[in-house]
C-alpha positions in Angstrom: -57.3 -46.0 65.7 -55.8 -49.3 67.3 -53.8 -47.4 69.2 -56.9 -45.5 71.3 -58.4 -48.8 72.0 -54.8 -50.3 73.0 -54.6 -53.0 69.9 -51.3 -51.9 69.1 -47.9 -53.6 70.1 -45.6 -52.6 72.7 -42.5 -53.9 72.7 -40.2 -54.7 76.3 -36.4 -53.1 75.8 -34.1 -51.9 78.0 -30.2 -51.9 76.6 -28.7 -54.5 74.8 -29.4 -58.0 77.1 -33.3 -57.4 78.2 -35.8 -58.2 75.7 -39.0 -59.1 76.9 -42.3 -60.8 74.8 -44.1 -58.0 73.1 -47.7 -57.0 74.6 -50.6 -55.5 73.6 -50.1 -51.5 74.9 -54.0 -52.5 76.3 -54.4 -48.6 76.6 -58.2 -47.4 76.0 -61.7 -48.2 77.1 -61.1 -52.2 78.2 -64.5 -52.3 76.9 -64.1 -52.7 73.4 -61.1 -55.2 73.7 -63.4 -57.0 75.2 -66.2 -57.2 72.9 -63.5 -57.3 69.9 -62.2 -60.6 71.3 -64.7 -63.5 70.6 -65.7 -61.7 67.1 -61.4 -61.9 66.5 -62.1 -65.7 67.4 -64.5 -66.5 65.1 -63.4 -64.7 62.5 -59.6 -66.4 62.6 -61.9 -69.1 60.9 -65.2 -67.7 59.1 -63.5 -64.4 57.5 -60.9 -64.5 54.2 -59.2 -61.7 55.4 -58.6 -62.1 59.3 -57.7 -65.1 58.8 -54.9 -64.5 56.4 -53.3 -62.4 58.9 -54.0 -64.5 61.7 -52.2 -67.9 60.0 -49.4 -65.7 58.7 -48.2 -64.6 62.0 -48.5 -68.3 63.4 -46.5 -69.8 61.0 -43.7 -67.0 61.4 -43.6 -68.5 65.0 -45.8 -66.0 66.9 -48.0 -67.5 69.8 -52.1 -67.6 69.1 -52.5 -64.8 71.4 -50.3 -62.5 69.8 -51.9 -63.9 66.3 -55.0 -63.3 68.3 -54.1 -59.6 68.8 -53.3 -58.5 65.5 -56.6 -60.6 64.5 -58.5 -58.1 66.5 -56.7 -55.5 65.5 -57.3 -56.2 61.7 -61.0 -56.8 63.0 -61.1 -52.9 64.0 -59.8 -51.7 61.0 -62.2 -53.5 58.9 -65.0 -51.8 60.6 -63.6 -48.7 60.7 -63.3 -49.1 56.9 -67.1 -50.0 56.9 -68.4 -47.2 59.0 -66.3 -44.9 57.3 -67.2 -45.6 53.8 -70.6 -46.3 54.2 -70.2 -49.2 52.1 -71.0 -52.9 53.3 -68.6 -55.8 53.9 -67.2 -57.5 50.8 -64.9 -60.4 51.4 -63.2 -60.6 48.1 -62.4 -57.1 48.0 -58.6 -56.6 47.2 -57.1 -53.6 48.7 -54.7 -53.1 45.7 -57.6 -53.7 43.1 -59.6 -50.0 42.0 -62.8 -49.9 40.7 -63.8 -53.3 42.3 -67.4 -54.2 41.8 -68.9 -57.6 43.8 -69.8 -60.3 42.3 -72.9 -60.3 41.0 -74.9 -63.2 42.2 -76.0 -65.9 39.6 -79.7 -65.9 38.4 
């Protein structure tokens, strides 16, 4: 799914002494890259899970758009998970955890 809207990483090689940055493949409707970005943004800071991903690849040296990238492309996936279960958002959901049920609020 990243890869038809053009989320996915493409590496520069040629032989052994050209190694260029790595790129989003930007391949796919420009449109939805561009209303993925300033929800990516936000959520770097409002949402557990994008923003896990986001601070990991920052502090393994990556720069904030490349972090940014992979923020949006977490971002797709988690909607894709939601339109595809039918099933709303839940933030402290675990993806190695079965039978999760939210948290019931407090009465």
């Amino acid at each position: 799914m990243a890869a038809f809207i053009g989320l996915n990483p493409v590496q520069h090689l040629s032989g052994t002494s050209v190694r260029g940055r790595s790129t989003l493949s930007k391949r796919g409707p420009s449109a939805l890259r561009k209303l993925l970005y300033l929800p990516a943004v936000t959520a770097t800071t409002c949402n557990p899970h994008v923003r896990a991903v986001y601070l990991r690849l920052l502090s393994r040296g990556a720069c904030k758009m490349s972090a940014l990238g992979a923020a949006m492309r977490k971002l797709a996936h988690l909607c894709f998970g939601v339109i595809h279960s039918g099933k709303p958002y839940d933030p402290t959901w675990h993806p190695g955890a079965r039978n999760h049920t939210p948290h019931a609020p407090a009465v």
